[in-house]
C-alpha positions in Angstrom: 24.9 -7.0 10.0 21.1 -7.5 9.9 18.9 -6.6 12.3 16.4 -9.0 13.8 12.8 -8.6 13.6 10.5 -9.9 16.9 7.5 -11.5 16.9 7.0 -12.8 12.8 3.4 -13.7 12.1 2.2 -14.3 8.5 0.3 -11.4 6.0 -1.5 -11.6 3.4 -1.1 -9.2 0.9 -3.1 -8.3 -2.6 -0.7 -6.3 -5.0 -2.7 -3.7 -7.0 -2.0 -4.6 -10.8 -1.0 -1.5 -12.1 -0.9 -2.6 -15.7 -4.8 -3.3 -16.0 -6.0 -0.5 -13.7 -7.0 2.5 -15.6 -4.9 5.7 -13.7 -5.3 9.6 -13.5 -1.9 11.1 -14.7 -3.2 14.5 -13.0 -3.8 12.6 -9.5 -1.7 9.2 -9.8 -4.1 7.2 -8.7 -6.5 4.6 -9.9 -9.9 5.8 -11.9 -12.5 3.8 -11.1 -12.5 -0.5 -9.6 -8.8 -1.2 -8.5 -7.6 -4.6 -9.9 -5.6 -6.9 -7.7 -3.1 -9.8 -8.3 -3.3 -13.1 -6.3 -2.5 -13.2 -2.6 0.8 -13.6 -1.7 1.9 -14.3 2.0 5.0 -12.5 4.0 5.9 -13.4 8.0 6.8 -9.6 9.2 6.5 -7.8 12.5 3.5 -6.0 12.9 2.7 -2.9 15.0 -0.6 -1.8 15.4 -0.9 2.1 16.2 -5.1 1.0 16.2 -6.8 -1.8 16.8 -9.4 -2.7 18.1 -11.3 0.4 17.8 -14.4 0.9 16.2 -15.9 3.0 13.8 -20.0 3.6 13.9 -21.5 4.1 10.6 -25.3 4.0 10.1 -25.0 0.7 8.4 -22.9 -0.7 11.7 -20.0 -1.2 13.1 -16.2 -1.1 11.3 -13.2 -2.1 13.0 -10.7 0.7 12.1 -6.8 -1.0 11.2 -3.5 0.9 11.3 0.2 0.3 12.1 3.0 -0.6 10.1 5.5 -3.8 9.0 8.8 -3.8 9.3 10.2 -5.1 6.3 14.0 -6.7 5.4 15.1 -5.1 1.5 14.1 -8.0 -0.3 10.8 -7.6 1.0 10.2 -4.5 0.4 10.8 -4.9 -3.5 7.8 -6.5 -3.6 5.4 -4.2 -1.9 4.1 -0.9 -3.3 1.5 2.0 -2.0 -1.4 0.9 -2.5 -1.5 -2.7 -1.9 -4.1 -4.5 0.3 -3.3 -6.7 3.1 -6.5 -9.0 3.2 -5.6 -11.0 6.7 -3.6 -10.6 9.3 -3.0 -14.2 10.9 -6.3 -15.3 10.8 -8.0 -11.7 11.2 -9.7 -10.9 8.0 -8.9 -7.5 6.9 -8.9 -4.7 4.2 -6.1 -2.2 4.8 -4.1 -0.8 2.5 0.0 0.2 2.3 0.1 4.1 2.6 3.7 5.0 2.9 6.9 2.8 2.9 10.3 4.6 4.3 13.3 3.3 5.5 14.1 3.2 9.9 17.6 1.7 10.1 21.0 1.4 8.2 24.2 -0.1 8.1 26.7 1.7 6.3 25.1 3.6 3.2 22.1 1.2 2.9 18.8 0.9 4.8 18.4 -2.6 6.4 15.0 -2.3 7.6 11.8 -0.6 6.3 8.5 0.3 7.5 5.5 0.2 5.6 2.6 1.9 6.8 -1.3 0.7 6.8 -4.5 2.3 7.2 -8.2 0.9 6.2 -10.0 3.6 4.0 -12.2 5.5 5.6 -15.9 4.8 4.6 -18.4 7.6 4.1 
């Protein structure tokens, strides 16, 4: 049986091309300018853990994003750490996937997912 999902608004999300962006095999993560593939859009739930809240840098304010999707399986195959969701609805954003685990199952398989966002934090 699957599970329903509440409250589906559209995401945008950038999927970081891991075939042209140069990585550290000590760290596993990218060296230098990330590259990113074209936009794709997903209607998920959203949960915000913060919103709304800002962040004051010398240079101004920054609105500081977190929360997670929830995510069917299919979904999920498509999304990796370190992907950027660019808009939320019509909110401009740059967050990025931080973590992606499974919350529910039926039987031996997971039937729903979370993946987790955060913005970077800037210095």
């Amino acid at each position: 049986m699957r599970p329903l999902r509440l409250e589906r608004i559209p995401v945008k999300i950038a999927k970081l091309d891991r075939t042209t962006t140069t990585w550290d095999a000590d760290f596993r993560e990218p060296v230098g300018a990330e590259k990113y593939l074209p936009e794709q859009t997903i209607n998920v739930q959203v949960r915000f853990t913060r919103a709304g809240q800002m962040n004051i840098l010398p240079t101004g304010q920054n609105p500081l994003w977190d929360g997670y999707l929830v995510l069917y399986p299919e979904e999920v195959k498509n999304i990796q750490i370190g992907d950027k969701i660019t808009q939320i609805t019509e909110i401009a954003c740059e967050a990025y996937i931080t973590e992606i685990r499974p919350i529910a199952y039926y039987g031996n398989k997971p039937t729903l997912y979370r993946a987790y966002f955060s913005e970077r934090q800037k210095a």
